[in-house]
MMTF fields as JSON, N, C-alpha, C and O atoms, coordinates in Angstrom:
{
  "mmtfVersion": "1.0.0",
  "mmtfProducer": "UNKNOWN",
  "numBonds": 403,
  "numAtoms": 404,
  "numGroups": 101,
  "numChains": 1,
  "numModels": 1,
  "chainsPerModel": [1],
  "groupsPerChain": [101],
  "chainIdList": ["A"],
  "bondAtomList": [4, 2, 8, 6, 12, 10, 16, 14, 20, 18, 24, 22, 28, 26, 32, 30, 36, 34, 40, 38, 44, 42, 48, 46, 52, 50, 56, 54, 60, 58, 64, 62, 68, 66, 72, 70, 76, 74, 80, 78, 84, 82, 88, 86, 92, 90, 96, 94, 100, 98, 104, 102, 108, 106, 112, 110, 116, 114, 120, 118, 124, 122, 128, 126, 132, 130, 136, 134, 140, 138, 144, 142, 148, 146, 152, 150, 156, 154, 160, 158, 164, 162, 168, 166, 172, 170, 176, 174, 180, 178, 184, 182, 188, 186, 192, 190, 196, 194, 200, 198, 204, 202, 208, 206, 212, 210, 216, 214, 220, 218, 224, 222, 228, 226, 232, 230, 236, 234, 240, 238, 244, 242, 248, 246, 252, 250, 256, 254, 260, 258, 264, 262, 268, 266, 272, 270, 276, 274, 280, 278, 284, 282, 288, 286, 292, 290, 296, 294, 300, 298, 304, 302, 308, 306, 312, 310, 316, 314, 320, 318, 324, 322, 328, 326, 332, 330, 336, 334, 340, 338, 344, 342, 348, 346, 352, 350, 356, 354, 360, 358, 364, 362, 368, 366, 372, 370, 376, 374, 380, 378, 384, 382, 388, 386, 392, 390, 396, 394, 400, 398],
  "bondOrderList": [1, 1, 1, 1, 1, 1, 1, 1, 1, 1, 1, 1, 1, 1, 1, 1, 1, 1, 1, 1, 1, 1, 1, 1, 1, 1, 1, 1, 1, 1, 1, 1, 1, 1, 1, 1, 1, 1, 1, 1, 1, 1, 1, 1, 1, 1, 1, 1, 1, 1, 1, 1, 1, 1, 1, 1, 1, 1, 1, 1, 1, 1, 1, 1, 1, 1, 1, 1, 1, 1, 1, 1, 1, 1, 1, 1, 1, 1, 1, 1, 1, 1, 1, 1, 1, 1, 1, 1, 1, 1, 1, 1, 1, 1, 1, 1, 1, 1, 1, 1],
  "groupList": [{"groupName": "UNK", "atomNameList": ["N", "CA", "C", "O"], "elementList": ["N", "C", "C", "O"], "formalChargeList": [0, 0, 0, 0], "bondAtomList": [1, 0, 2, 1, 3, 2], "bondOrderList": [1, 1, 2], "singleLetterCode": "X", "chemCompType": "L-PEPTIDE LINKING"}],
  "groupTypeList": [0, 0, 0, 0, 0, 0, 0, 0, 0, 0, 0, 0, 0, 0, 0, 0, 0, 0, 0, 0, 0, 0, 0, 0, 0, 0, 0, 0, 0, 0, 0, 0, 0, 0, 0, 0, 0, 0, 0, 0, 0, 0, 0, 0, 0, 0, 0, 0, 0, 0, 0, 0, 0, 0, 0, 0, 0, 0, 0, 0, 0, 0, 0, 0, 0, 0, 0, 0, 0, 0, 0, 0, 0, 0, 0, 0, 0, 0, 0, 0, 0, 0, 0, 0, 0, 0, 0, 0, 0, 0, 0, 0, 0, 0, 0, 0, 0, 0, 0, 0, 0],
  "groupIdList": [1, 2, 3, 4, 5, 6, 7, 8, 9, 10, 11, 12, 13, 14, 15, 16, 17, 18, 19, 20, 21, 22, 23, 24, 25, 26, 27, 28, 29, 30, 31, 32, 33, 34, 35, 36, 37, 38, 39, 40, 41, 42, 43, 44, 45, 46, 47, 48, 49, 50, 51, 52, 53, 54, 55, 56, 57, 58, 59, 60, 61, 62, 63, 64, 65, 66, 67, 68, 69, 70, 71, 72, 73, 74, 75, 76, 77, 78, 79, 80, 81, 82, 83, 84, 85, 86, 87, 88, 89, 90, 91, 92, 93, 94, 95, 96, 97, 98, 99, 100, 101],
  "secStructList": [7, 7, 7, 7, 5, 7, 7, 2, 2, 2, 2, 2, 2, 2, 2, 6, 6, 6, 7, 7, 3, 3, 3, 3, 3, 1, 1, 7, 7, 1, 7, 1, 3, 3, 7, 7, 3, 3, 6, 6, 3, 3, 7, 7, 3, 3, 3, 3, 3, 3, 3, 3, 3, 7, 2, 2, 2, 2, 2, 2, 2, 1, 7, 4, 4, 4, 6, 7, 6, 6, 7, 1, 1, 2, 2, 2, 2, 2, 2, 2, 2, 2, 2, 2, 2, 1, 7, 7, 7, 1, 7, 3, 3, 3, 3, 3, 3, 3, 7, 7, 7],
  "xCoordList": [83.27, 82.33, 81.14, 81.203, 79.806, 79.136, 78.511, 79.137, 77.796, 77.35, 76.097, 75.934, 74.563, 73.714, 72.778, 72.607, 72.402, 71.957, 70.324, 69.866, 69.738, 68.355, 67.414, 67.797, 65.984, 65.255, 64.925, 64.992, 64.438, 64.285, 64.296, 65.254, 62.844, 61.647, 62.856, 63.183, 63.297, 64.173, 65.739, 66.438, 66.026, 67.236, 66.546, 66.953, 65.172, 64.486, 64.75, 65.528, 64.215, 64.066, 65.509, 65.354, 66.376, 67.8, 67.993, 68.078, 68.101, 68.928, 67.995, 68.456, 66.632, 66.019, 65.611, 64.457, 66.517, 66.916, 65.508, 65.394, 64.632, 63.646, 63.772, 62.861, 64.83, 65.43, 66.519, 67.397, 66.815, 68.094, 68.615, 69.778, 67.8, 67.765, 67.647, 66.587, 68.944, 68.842, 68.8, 69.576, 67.769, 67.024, 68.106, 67.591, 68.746, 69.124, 69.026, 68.849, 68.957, 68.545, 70.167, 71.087, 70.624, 71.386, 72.546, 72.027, 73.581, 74.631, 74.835, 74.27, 75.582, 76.56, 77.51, 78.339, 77.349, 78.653, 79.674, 79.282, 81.096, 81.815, 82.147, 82.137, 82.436, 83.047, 81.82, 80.629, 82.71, 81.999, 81.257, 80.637, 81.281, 80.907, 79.859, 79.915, 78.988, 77.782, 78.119, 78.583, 77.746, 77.288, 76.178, 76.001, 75.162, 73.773, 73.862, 74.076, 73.698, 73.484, 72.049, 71.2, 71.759, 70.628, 71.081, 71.602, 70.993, 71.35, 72.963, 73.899, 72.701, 74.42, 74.013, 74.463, 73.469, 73.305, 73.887, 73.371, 74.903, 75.298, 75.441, 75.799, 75.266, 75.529, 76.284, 76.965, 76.726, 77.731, 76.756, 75.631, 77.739, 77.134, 77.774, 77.88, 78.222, 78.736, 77.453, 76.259, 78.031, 77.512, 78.007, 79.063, 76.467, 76.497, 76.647, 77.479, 75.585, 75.24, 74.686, 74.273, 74.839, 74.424, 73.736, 74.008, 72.573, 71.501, 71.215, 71.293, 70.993, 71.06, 70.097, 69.868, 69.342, 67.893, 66.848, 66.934, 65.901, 64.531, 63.995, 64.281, 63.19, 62.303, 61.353, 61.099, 60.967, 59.758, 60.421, 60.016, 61.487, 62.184, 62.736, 62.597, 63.427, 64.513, 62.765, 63.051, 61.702, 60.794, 60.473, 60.386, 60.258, 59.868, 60.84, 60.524, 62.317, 62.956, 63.683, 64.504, 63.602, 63.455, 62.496, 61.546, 62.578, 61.596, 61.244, 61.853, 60.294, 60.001, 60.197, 60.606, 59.926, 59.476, 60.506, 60.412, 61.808, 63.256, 63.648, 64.605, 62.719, 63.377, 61.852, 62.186, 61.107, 60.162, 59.335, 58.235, 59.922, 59.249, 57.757, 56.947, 57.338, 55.832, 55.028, 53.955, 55.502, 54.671, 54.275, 54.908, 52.881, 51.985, 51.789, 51.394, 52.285, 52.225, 53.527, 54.073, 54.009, 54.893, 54.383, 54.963, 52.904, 52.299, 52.436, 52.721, 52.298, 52.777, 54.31, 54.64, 55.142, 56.308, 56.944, 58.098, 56.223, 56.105, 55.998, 56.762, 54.815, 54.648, 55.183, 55.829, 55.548, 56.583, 57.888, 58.496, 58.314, 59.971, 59.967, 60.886, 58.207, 58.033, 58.007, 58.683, 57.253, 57.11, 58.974, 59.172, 59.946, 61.34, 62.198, 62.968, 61.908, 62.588, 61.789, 62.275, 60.598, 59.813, 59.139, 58.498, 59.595, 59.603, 60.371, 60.925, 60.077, 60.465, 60.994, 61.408, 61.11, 62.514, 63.84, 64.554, 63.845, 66.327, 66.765, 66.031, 67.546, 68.458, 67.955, 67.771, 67.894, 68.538, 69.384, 69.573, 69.653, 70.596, 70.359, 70.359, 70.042, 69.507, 70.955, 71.86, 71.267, 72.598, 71.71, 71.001, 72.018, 72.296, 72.766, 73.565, 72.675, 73.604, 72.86, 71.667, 74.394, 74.331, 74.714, 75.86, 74.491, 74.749, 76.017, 76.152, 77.027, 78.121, 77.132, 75.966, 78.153, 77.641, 78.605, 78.471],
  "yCoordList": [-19.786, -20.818, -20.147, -19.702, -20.098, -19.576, -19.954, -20.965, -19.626, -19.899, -19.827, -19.17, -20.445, -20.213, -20.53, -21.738, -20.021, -20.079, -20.167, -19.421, -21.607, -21.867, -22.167, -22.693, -22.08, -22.786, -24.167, -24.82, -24.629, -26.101, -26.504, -27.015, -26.23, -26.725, -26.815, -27.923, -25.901, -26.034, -26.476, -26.682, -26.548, -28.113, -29.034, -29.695, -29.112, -31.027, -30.902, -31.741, -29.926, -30.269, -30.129, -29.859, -30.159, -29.764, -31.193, -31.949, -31.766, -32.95, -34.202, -35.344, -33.937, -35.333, -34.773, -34.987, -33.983, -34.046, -33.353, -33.456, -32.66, -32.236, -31.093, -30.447, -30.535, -29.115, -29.086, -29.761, -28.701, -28.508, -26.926, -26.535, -26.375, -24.926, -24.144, -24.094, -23.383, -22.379, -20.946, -20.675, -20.078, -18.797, -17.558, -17.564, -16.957, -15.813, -14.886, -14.869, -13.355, -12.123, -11.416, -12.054, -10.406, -9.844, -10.856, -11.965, -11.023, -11.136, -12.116, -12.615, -12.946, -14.669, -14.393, -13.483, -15.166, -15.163, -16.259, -17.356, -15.839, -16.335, -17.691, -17.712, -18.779, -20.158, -21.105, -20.964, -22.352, -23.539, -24.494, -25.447, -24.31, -25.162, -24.128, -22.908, -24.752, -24.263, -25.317, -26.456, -24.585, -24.791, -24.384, -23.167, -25.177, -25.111, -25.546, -26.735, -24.581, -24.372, -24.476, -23.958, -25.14, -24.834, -25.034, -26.122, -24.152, -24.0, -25.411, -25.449, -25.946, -26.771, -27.786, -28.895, -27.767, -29.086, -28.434, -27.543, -29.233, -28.382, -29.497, -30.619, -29.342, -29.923, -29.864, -29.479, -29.847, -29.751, -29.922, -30.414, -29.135, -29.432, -28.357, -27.202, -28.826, -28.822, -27.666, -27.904, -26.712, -25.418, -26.267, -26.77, -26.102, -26.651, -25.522, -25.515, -24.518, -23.583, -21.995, -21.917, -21.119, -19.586, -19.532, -20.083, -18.505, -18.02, -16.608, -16.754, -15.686, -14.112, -13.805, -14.088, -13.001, -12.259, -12.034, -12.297, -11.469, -10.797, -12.276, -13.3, -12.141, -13.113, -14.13, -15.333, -13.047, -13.747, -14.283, -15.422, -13.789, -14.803, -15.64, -16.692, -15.942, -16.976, -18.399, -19.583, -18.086, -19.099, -19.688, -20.88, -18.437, -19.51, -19.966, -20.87, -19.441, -20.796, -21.431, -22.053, -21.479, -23.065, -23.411, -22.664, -24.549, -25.47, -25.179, -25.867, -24.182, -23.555, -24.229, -23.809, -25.63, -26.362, -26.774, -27.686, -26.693, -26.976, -26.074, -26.249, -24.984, -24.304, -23.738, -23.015, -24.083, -24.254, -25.155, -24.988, -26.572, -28.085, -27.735, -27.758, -27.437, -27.102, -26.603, -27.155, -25.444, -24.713, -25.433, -26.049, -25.021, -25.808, -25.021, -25.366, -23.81, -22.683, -21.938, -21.837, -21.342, -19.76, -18.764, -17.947, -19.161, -17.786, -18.277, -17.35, -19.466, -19.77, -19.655, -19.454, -19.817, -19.899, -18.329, -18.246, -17.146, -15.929, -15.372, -14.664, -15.816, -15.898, -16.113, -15.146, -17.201, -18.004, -17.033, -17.0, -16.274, -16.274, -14.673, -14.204, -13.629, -12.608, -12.686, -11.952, -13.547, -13.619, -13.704, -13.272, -14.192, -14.722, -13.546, -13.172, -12.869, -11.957, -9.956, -8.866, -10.334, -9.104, -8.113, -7.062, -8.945, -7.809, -9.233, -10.276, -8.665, -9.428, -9.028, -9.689, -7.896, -6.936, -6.793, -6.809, -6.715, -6.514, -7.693, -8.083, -8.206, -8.924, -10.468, -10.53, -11.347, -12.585, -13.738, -13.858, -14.237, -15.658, -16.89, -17.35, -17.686, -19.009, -19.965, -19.741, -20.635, -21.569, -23.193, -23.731, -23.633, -24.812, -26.149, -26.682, -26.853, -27.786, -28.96, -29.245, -29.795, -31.071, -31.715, -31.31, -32.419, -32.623, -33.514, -34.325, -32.973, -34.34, -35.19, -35.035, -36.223, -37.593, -38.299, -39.496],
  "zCoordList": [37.078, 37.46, 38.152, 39.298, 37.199, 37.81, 39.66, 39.98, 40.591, 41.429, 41.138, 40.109, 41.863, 41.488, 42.89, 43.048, 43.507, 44.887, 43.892, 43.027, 44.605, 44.484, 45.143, 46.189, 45.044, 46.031, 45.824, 44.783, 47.35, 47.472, 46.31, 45.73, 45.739, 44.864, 43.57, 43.145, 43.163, 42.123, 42.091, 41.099, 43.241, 43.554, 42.912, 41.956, 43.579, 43.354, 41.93, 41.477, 41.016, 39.762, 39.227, 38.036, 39.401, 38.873, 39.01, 38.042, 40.923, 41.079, 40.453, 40.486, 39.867, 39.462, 38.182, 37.811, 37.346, 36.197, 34.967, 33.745, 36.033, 34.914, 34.788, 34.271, 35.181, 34.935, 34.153, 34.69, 33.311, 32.463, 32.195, 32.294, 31.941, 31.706, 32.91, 33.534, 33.35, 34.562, 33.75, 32.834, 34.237, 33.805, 34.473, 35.591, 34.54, 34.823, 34.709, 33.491, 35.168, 34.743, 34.138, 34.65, 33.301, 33.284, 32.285, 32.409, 31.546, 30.823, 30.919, 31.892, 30.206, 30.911, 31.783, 31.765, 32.482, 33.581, 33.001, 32.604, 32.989, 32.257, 33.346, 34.577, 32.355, 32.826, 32.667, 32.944, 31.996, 31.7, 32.714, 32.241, 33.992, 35.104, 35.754, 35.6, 36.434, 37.302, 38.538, 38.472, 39.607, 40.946, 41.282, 41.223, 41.703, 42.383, 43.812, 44.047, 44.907, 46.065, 46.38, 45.655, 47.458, 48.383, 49.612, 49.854, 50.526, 52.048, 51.774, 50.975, 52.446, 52.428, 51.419, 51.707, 50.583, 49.836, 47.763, 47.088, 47.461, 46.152, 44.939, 45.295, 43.971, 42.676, 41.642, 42.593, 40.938, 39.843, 38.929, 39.015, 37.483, 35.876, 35.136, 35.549, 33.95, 32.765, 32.063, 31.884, 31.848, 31.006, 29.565, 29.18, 28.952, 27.673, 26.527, 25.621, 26.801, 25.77, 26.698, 27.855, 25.89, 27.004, 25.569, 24.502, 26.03, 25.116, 26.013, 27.233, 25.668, 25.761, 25.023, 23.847, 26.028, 24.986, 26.263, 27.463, 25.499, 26.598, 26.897, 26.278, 27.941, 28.345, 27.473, 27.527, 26.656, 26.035, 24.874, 24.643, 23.877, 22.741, 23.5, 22.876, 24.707, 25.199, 25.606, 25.779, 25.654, 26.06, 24.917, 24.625, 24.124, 22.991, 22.197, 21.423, 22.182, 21.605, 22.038, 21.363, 23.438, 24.269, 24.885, 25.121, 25.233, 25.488, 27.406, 28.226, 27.83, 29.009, 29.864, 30.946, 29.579, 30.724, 30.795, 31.616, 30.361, 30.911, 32.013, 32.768, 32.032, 32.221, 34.06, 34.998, 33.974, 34.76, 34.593, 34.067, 35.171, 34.763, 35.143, 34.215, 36.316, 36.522, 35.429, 35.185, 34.625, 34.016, 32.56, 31.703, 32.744, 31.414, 29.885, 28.772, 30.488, 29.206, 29.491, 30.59, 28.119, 28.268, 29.312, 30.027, 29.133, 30.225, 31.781, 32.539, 32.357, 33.351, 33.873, 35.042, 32.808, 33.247, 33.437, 33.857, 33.141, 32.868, 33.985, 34.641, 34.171, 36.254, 36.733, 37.137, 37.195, 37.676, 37.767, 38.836, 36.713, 36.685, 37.28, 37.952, 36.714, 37.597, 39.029, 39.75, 39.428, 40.782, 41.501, 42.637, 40.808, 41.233, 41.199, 42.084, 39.765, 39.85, 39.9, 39.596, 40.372, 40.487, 39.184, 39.19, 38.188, 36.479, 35.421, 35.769, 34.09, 32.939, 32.116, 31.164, 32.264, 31.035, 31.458, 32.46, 30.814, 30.59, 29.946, 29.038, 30.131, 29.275, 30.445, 31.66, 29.514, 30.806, 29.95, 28.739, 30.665, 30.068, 30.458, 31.6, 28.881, 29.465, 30.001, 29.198, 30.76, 31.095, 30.933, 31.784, 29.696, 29.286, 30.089, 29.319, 31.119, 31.647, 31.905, 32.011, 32.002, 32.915, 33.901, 34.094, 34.601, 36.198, 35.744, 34.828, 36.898, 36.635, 37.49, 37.854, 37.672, 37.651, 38.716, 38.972]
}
């Protein structure tokens, strides 16, 4: 069961549902359930689908803004995910989910 420690801004978009797609750097972490943490506040959801690949194929064949509701382009969300994780190469994994309920 993965864990997934997030910020505010991206709780909000997880718990009011304009987030679906959590971005990861590095392999799938094995197990069908996700946990989203922010400081004491946590969520549940159902791992739908894992997608594996570089940055720039995993944007364009999903839909970015699942995956950084803010961003208006691939190139924004590019930013966005440098600024998070400092660089945009290696492997990452898209995690697919839905909030239980």
């Amino acid at each position: 069961m993965p864990l997934f420690m997030v910020k505010k801004e991206v709780f909000e978009w997880i718990k009011t549902g304009q987030k679906t797609i959590e971005l990861r750097t590095g392999k799938a972490k094995a197990g069908d359930e996700a946990v989203f943490q922010c400081g004491r506040n946590i969520l549940r959801g159902k791992i739908i689908n894992k997608n594996e690949g570089n940055l720039s194929t995993l944007l364009h064949n999903l839909d970015f803004r699942e995956i950084i509701p803010t961003a208006n382009s691939i190139e924004e969300a590019t930013v966005y995910i440098k600024k998070l994780y400092g660089a945009a190469d290696g492997t990452f994994t898209a995690y697919r989910f839905a909030l239980s309920r």
